[in-house]
N, C-alpha and C positions, 0 to 999 in steps of 0.2 A: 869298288866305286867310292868308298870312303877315303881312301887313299889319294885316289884321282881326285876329290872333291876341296881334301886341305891341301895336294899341293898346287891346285889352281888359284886358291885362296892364299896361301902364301906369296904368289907374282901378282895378287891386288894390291890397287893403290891406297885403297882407304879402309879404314874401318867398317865404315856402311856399305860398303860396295857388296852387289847382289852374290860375288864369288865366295865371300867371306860367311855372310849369314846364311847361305846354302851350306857350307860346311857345317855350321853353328848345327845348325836346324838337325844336320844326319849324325853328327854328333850326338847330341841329345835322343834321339829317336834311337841311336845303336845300344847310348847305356841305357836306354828306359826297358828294350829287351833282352839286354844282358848281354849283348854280342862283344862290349870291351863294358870295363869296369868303369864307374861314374868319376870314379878318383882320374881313371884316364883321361876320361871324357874330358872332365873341367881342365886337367892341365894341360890339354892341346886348344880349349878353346880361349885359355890364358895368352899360351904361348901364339897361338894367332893372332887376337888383340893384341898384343905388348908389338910384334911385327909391323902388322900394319898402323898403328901408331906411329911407330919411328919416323923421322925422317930418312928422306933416299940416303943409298950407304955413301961413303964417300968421305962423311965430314969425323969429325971425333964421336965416338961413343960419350954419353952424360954421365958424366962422375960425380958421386958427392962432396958434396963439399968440405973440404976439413975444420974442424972446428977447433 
């Protein structure tokens, strides 16, 4: 079900969107009973937000800037 839960959350549109913070939510509740590590935990719930942040694919990824 976790599985199913972040990759429906990945084809959200927004950050707030209900598909996302359900995932959040079972996240947190899997490392809290130790079912994946918390170190896991956080980086999938990183790598969701940074996702859904993005704008739609298509244009240039954001580069830093050279100084």
């Amino acid at each position: 079900m976790l599985k199913t839960l972040v990759k429906n959350a990945r084809q959200a549109a927004a950050p707030g969107a209900p598909e996302v913070l359900a995932a959040i939510k079972q996240l947190d509740s899997a490392a809290r009973k130790g079912i994946i590590h918390r170190n896991a935990a956080a980086r999938s719930k990183s790598r969701l937000l940074r996702r859904a942040a993005q704008p739609a694919r298509g244009g240039a990824q954001p580069t830093a800037s050279p100084a």
